[in-house]
N, C-alpha and C positions, 0 to 999 in steps of 0.2 A: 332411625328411619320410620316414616310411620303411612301408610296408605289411603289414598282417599275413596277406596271403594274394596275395603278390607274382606268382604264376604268373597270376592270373585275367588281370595285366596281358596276357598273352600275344592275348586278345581284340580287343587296341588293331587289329588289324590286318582287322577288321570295319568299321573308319573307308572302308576301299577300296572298299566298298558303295555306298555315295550318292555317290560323287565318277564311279564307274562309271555308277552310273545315270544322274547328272547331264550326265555326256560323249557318253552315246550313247541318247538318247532319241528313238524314232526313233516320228515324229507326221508322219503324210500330212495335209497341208493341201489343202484340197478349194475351186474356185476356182467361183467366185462373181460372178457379173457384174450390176450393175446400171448403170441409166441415168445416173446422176451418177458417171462414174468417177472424177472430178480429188477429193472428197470422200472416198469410199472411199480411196485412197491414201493420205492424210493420217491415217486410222482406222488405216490397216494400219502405217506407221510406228510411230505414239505405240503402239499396242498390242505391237509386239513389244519395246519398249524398256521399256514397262512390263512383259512377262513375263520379261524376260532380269532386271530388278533382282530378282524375286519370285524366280524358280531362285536366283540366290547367295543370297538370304537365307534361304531352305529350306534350300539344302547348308549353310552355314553352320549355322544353329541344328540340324540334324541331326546332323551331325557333334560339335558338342556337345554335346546330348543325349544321344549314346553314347559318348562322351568321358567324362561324369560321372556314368554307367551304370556303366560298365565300373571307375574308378576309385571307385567306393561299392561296390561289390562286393569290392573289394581289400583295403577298410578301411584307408585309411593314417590315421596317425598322427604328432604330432612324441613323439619318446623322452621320458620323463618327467627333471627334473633330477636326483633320485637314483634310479634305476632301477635299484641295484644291491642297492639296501633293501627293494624293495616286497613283498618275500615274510618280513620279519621278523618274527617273533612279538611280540605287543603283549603287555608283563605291565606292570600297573599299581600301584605298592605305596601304601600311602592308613596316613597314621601315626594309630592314634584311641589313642595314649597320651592320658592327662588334662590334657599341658598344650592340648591340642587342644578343651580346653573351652572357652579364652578366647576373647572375641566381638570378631569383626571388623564390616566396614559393615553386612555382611547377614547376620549371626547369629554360632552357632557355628561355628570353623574349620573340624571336622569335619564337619557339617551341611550346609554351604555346597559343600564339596568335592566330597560325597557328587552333593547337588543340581546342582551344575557338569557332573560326569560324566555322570549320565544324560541331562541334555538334549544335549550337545554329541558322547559318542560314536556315532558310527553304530551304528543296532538291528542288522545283520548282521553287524558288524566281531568278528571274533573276535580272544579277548583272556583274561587271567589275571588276576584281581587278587588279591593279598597284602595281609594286613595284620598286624597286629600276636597277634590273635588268632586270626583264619578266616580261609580262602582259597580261592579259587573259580579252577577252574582247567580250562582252552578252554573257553569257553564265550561268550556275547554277554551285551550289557547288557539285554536286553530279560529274559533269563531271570533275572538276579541281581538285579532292580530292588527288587525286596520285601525279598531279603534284606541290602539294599546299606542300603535306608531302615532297618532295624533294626539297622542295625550300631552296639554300643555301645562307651563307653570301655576300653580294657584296662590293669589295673595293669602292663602290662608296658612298662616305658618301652620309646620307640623305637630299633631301633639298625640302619641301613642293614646295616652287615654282615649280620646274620642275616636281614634280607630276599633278601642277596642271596645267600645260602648255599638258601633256599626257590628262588628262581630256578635256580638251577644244577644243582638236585635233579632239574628236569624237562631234562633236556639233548639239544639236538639241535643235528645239522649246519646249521640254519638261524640266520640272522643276529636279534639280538633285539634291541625297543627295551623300555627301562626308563624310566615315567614315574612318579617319585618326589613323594610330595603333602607336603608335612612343614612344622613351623613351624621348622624347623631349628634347633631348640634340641638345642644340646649335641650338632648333627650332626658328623659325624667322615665323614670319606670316604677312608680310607685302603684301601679297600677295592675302591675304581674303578679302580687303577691296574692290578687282577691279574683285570680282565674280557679278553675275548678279544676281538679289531680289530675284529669283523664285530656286535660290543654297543653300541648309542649308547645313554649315560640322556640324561635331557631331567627340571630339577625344577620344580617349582611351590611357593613359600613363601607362602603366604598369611599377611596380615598383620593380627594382633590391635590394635585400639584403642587397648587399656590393658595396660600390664604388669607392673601394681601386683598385688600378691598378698600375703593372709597362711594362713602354713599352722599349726598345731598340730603340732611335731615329735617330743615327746616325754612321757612321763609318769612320774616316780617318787619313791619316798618322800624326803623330804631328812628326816624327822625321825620317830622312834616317841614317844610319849607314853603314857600310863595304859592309857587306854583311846581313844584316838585315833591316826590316822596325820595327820601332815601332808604333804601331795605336792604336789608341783612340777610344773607344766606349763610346758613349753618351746614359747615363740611365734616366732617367727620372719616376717619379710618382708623384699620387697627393696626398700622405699623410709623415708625417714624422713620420716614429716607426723606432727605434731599428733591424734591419732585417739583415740577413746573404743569400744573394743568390747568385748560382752557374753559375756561367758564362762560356762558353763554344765558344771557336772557331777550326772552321772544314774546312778541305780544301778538297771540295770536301765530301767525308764520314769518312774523319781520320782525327782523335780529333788532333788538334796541339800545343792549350793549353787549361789550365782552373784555374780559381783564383774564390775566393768567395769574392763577394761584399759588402761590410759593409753599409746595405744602413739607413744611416742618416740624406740625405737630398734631396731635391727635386729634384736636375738636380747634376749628377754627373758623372766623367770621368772615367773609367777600362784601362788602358794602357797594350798591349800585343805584346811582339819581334814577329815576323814572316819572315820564308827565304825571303831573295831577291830575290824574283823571281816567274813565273807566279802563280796567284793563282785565284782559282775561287770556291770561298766558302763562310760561312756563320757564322754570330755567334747566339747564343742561352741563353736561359735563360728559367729556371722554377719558373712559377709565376699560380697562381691559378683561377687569376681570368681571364680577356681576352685573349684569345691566339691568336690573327693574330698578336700581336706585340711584341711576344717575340723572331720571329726571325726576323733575318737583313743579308739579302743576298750581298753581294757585292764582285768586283773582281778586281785585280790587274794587268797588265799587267808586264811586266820584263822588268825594265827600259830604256830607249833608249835617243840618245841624242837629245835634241830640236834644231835645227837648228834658228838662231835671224839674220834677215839684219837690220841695222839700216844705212839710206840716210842720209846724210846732210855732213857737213862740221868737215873734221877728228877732230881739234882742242877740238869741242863742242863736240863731241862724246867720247871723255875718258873715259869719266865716266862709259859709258859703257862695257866697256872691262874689266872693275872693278867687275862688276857686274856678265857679263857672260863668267862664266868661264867655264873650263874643268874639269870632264868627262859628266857636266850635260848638256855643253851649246856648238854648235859650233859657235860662233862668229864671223863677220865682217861687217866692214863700208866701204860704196863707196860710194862716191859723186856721186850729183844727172848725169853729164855728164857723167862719164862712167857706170849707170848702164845697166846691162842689162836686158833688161824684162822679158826675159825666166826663171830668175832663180827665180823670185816671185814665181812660183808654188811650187816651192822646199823648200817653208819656211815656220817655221808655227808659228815665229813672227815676223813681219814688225814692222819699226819704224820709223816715217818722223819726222824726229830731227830738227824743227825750218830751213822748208823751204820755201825760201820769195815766191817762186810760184809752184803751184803742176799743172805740165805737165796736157794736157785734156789726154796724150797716158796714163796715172797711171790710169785714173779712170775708163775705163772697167777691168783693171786688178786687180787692189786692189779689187774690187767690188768684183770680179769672186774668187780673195784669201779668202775675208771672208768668201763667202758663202758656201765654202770648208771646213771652220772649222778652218782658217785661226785667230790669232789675229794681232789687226791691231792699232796702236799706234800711236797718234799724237799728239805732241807738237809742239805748231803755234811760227809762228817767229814775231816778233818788226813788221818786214816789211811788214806781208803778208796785201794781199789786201782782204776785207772781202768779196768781189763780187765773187774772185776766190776761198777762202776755202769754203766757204758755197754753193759753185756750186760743190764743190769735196764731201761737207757734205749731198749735197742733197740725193748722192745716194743711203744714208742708211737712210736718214729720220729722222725725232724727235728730230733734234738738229741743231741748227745754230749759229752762233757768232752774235752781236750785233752791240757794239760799242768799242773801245779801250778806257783803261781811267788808267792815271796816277796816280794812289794812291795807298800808300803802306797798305797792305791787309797781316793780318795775319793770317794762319793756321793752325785750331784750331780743328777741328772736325775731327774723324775717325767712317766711318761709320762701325762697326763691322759687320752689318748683308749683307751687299754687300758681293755677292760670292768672289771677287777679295778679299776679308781679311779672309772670312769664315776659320776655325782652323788656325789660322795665331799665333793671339795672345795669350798666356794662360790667361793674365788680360787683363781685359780694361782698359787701361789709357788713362786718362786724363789731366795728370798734365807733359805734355814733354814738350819742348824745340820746342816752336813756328818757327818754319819756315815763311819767310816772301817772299811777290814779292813787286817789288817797279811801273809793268804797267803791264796790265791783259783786256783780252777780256769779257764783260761779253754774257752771255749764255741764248738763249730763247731755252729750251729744258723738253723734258720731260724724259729724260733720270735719271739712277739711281746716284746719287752723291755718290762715293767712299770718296771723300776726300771734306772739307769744309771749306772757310773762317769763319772768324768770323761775319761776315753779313749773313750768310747762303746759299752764293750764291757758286756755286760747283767752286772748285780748280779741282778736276779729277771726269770727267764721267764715266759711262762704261753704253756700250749700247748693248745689242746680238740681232743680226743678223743673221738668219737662223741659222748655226751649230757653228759661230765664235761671235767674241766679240772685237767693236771696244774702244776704250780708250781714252781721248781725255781731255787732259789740257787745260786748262784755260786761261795760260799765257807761255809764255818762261822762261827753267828754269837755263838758262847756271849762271855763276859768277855773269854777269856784273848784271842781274836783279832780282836774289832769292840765298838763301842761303837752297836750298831744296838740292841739292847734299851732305850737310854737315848736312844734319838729319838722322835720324837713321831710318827715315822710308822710304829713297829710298829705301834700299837695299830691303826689303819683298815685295814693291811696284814692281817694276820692275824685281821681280824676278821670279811672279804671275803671271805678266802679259806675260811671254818670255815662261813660261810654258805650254808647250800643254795640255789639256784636255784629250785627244786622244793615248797618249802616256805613259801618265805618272800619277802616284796620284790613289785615288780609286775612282771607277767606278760605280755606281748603279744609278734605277729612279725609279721612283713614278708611279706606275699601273695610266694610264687616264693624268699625266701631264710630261709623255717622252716628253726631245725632241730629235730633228736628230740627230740621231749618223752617222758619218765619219766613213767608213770602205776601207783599202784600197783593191783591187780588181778591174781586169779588167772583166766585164762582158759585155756579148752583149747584144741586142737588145731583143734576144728573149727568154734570162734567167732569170729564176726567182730567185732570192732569198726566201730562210726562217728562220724564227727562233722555234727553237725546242728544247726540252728535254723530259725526260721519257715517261711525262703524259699529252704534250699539243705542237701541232703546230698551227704556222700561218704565212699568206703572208703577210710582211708588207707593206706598201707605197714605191717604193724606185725611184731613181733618179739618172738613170747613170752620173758619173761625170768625163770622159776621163778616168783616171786610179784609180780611189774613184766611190765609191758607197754609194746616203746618203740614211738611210730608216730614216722612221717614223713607231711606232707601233700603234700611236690613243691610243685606252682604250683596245688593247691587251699589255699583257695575262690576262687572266682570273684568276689566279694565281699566287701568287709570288714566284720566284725560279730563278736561274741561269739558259740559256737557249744560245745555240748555235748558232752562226750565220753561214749557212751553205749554199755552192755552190756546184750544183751537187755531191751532198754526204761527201765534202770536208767542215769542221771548217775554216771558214775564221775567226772569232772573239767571243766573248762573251760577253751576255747583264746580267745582274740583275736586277731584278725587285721586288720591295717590294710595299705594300699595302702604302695606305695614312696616315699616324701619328694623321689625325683631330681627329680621334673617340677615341682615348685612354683615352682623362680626362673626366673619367666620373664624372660629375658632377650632379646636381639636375635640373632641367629644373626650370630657375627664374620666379618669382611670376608675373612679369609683362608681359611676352608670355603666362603664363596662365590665364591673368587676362581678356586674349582678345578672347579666345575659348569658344564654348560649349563644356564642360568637361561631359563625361561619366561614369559611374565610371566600367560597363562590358558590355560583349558582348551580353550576354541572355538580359540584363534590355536594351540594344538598339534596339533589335529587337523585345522582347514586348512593347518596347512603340511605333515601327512602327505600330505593330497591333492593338493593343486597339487607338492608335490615329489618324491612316488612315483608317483601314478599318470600314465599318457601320454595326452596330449590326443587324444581321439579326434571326427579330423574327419572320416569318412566321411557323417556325416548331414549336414554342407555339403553336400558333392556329390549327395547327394538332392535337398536341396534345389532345387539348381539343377538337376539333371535335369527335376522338376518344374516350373520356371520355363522351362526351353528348351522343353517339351513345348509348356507353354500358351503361349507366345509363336511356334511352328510351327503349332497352331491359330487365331490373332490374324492372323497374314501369312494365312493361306491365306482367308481370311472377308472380311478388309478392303483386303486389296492386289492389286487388279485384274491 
């Protein structure tokens, strides 16, 4: 037991009061005679043996009485179990990513969370909460209670780290707890190990019901017709039952079509005709359990022709003219001495067809074509010198030639997941007809490999670059040194790559991982752009570019939906925006991320065990108590004990 105001103890020596009193009470007894004296005697015995019991039990309960006076006043206490904590800052991080939609016994995860907190933290406890989107920071629960009940889903999946990079932003010498709320999907805690000694976390996983989910992952054309497109939607779940669901696509607010999906397996395609022509809508799907992912916003443009230069020498370029044809492609070659350079802006795929030297006049302009949105395509020649392409390569970075080397190298990899093949192929194959080169540059890059020897060193790159995408072979690919023109995967290859982004194909991005969109438009200096729909604007990033304008939106919108790009009142274009796909598979949080946490199992049992183990039992209202209790029991002897 130990006192918080130990000197008052010093009082204890006021006890020597009544025991003083007690010893030298000095009472003249006044003597008394009557006729029956043998009676009277007997009176005077029992009476003084009855007041001698009443003194000790006065001294006694007095002495008590100011015994548990004196020690109420001192405030003792026993030390609290961790008492080395009780000054810690409380920050609370609360995950409302959207798999925090899924419903447990008593609702939503995040709902429920929300509702746990405000009833069980103390209304004066000061405290910070983090979350994924907004963050409130010292303050009590009584003040954030409105804004805690409107706290909505954020496309921002969750990631402990950057909660706790917001923690650390507020830093002080005081010791801090971290009460993490999260469904532990996809947690990661590598991040706990580089907190400082005097930081406990403490988590809480609450537990969803169901963790069946289907989401809508993707949308794009698999086929052009006449006058129709046909597009592919990509379904996905993490379970496989038996299921019949409604699939729905809208252009704009009018149904265009709908088909029911027979879903028997984990990743599957719904194929749907739609007009040739502008469209800016969405498809749908009813599904029970998460909903940010049942719809997929995306838009189409009305298809326009891609204009393709391809430099070099006409011979080697045939093949090309093969390739791009009409009404999809406007086509032509000019050799490197009569190009002109003005017309590079006017193109929105360039193709240096195996030239032995690239002009130093190309590489402010190529540079200034990609970063327009421009693609930009290179195939090195036998001849070039490696000092002049890697000084043309410099100026996009991340990739440079090496050394030339004679050995025949075959081609054997297709990377499917490179954007340049993305919906290309319906199968993966494997088993085609090897293309070969017989002398090849190799490549110190950190670029994505489209295509691959069989040593794994890249056949074709592809590298993006602000709004464009440069492309870049390995080797030269005319007759005398590859039999690539007689594959069956030039034609998809190079017909990808000749293809605008900007023009053609379907159109949507990821809330938080946009990037520049190319919009054509002359604006000036002192115009703003926005982008807008119903229920949300915003100014995004933009970058006049002579007759283009590129924006950026960051981690705008807040929302996902089709959304206007607009000058002075006027529709220049159209963006789509959908939420992130990470949160859909809901899965269990693995045994080995929770084998490394302090696990909780609620809210109430966290913050009783802040108070029975930080705070100090404080007994001084016992000894009121009893103060109280001796009093009135020193008035009971004095009333009832003769």
């Amino acid at each position: 037991m130990q006192f918080k105001h130990p000197e008052i103890l010093y009082f204890l020596f006021l006890l020597v009061i009544p025991v003083l009193v007690h010893l030298f009470q000095l009472r003249k007894f006044k003597k008394e005679y009557f006729t029956n004296v043998k009676l009277l005697k007997e009176l005077a015995i029992q009476t003084r043996k009855s007041s001698k019991i009443k003194k000790y039990l006065l001294l006694a309960t007095r002495l008590l009485l100011l015994a548990t006076l004196i020690l109420a006043f001192a405030q003792p206490y026993f030390k609290a179990k961790d008492s080395e904590s009780k000054n810690n800052e409380l920050f609370v991080v609360i995950d409302n990513s959207f798999s925090m939609q899924a419903k447990g016994q008593k609702g939503e995860l995040l709902k429920r969370a929300v509702q746990d907190l405000l009833e069980h933290a103390p209304e004066n406890l000061q405290l910070s909460v983090v979350s994924n989107s907004e963050d409130f920071w010292n303050t009590n629960i009584k003040s954030i209670e409105r804004d805690l009940q409107k706290l909505t889903y954020s496309p921002i999946p969750f990631s402990i780290e950057n909660a706790l990079i917001k923690v650390r932003s507020h830093n002080s010498n005081r010791g801090k707890d971290i009460l993490v709320i999260t469904d532990g999907i996809g947690l990661k805690t590598t991040g706990l190990d580089q907190l400082p000694e005097n930081t406990k976390t403490h988590f809480i996983i609450p537990e969803a019901e169901k963790l069946e989910n289907i989401a809508i992952d993707s949308v794009f054309v698999s086929q052009i017709l006449d006058n129709f497109y046909e597009i592919g939607v990509d379904v996905s779940s993490n379970f496989e039952e038996d299921k019949s669901i409604p699939v729905s696509v809208y252009n704009k607010e009018n149904l265009i079509a709908k088909a029911i999906l027979k879903l028997n397996q984990r990743k599957q395609t719904l194929r749907f005709t739609i007009p040739k022509d502008n469209f800016n809508g969405y498809v749908s799907l009813n599904d029970n359990s998460l909903a940010f992912d049942n719809t997929f916003y995306f838009n189409i443009s009305k298809p326009e022709i891609c204009n393709v230069l391809s430099i070099g020498e006409t011979e080697k370029s045939r093949f090309l003219s093969k390739i791009y044809t009409q009404p999809d492609f406007n086509y032509r070659n000019v050799e490197l001495n009569t190009l002109n350079y003005s017309e590079i802006s006017k193109q929105d795929a360039i193709i240096l067809n195996e030239l032995d030297q690239i002009p130093m006049a190309m590489h402010t302009n190529l540079r200034q074509f990609v970063s327009k949105g421009g693609n930009l395509v290179i195939i090195p020649s036998e001849k070039n010198e490696i000092s002049n392409i890697n000084s043309f390569l410099a100026n996009f970075g991340g990739i440079q030639f090496t050394n030339a080397q004679s050995v025949e190298k075959k081609v054997t990899k297709i990377n499917f997941t490179n954007p340049l093949f993305a919906n290309v192929f319906e199968k993966k194959t494997s088993n085609f007809q090897y293309p070969y080169v017989t002398k090849s540059f190799s490549l110190k890059s950190n670029a994505s490999q489209a295509i691959t020897y069989e040593d794994q060193t890249a056949f074709l790159s592809t590298l993006s670059r602000d709004s464009g995408t440069l492309y870049l072979f390995s080797a030269p690919i005319n007759k005398a040194n590859s039999n690539f023109q007689n594959s069956p995967l030039i034609v998809p290859t190079f017909y990808k790559m000749g293809m605008s982004n900007e023009k053609n194909g379907v159109k949507f991005e990821t809330i938080g991982n946009s990037k520049p969109t190319i919009v054509d438009a002359k604006v000036s200096k002192d115009e703003v752009v926005s982008i807008r729909n119903k229920s949300e604007e915003f100014i995004p990033m933009q970058q006049i570019m002579d007759d283009k304008i590129k924006i950026t939106s960051g981690d705008n919108p807040k929302t996902a939906g089709n959304f206007a790009i607009t000058q002075n009142k006027n529709e220049i274009g159209n963006l789509s925006f959908n939420y992130d796909r990470k949160e859909s598979m809901l899965t269990e949080p693995s045994s080995e991320s929770l084998g490394d946490i302090n696990q909780t199992d609620s809210m109430e049992t966290f913050f009783n065990t802040l108070q029975t183990e930080r705070e100090d039992n404080q007994i001084w209202k016992w000894f009121l108590i009893f103060t109280l209790l001796f009093l009135t029991l020193e008035i009971l002897i004095q009333k009832f004990i003769k």
